[in-house]
N, C-alpha and C positions, 0 to 999 in steps of 0.2 A: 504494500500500500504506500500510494506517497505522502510525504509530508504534508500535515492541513496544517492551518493556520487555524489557533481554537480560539476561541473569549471564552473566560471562564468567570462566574456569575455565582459566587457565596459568599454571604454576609458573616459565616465564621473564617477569619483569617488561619487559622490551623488547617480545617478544612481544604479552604483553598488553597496553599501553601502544599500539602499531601499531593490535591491531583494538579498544580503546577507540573510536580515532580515525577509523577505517572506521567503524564502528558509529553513532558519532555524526553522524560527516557526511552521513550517508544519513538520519537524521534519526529514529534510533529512541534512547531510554533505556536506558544503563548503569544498572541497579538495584542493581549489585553485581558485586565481584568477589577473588578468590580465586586459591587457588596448589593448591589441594589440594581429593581428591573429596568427604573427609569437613567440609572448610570450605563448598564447594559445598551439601550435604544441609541444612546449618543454614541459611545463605542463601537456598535456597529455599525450604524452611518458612516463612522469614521476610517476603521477599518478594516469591513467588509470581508468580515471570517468567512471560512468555509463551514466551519461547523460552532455552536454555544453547548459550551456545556454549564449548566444550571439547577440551582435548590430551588426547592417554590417557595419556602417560605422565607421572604425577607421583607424588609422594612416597604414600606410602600405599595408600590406595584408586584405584586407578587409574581414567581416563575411561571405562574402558566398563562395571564394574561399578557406576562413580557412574551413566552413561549407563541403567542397567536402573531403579538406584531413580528417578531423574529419569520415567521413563517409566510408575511403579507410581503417581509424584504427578502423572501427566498431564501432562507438561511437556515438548512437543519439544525434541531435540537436536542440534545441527551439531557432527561435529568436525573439529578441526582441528588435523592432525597432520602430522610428516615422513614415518608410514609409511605407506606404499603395497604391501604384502604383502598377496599375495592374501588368506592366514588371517588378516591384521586387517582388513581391510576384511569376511571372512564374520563373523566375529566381533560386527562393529560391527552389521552386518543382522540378527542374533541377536539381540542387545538393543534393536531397533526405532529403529535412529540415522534421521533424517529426511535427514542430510545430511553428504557426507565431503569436507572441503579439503583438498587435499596441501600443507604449506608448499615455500615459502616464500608465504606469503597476498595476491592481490591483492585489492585492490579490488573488481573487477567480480564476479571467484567470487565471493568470501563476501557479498557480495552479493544475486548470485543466488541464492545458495546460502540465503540467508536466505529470501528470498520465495519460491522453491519449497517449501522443506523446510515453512514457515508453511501455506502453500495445502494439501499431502499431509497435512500432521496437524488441519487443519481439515474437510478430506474424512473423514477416518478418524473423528474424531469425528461426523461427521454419520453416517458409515455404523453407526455405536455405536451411537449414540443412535434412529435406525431398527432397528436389531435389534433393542432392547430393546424396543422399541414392539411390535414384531410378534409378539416373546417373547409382551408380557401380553397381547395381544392373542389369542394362542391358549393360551393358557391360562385366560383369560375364557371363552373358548368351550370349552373342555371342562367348566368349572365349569358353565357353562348348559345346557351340554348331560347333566352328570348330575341337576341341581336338576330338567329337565325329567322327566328318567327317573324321579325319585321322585315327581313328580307324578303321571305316567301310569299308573304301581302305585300307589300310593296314593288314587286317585279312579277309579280304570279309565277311564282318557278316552285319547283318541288325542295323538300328538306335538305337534299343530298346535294343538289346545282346551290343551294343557300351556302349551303356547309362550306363547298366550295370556293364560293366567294369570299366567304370569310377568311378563308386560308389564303386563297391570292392576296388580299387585302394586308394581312398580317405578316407575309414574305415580302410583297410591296414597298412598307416601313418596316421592317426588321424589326418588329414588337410581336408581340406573344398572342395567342389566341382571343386568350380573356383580355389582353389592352384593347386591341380592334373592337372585341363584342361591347366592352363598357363604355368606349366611345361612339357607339353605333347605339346604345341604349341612352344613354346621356344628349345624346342629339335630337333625339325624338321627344324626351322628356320637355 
């Protein structure tokens, strides 16, 4: 696994100071670290960890409400807390945590804990960034497919002689299927 770049987010400095020292010896970067969720939000803004690891309970903003913005700036989160309550742990799945350590913290979990939670939110983003592909991707095709529709009323020609044209059209200017159709539907509008 490569080195990430973590924030780490406990209001007890012992604590903190332990998984500094995991963190590092596993061989990823402290980029920062904090007591509190509202210190956490500025520190990410600033900068922009690959992954938070976080307690919920601290002064102010607590870790799973900091846990949701963390996850609105793209940025997985492991926490790492004493509680093990059913309704914090659904809680924590609510706000999309990648990862939950019960203290007392060893080594090996948070650990793991890191490189799976890293791997699920790097999946999750590919599945994103595929969705969104597929999104414009049919939404291209129905743009083409009305641009075709105003061709075939407007010249009386069939689907296929439409289709056609659109494709001369789009080789013409050397733009893309769906540029030609949205300017051929944008025209008429």
């Amino acid at each position: 696994m490569k080195p990430l770049s973590i924030l780490i987010v406990e209001d007890e400095i012992l604590i903190r100071v332990d998984i500094r020292e995991i963190v590092e010896q596993a061989g990823h970067i402290v980029c920062g670290e904090c007591g509190s969720g509202t210190q956490a939000i500025k520190l990410a803004k600033q900068t922009q960890p690959e992954m938070v690891i976080m307690d919920i309970t601290m002064p102010g903003l607590d870790g799973l409400e900091t846990a949701q913005v963390m996850h609105n700036l793209n940025i997985p989160v492991v926490m790492v807390t004493a509680n093990s309550q059913p309704k914090m742990i659904q809680r924590a799945e609510n706000v999309h945590v990648y990862g939950y350590v019960i203290k007392p913290v060893s080594e090996q979990n948070l650990i793991a804990t890191i490189q799976i939670a890293y791997a699920r939110w790097k999946d999750m983003c590919s599945v994103h960034k595929e969705l969104d592909k597929i999104k414009e991707d049919l939404e291209n095709q129905k743009i083409i497919g009305k641009a075709r529709s105003i061709i075939q009323d407007r010249l009386g020609i069939s689907a296929q002689q439409a289709h056609k044209r659109l494709l001369q059209e789009a080789m013409k200017y050397q733009i893309t299927l769906a540029e030609i159709a949205k300017k051929i539907v944008e025209k008429i509008k």
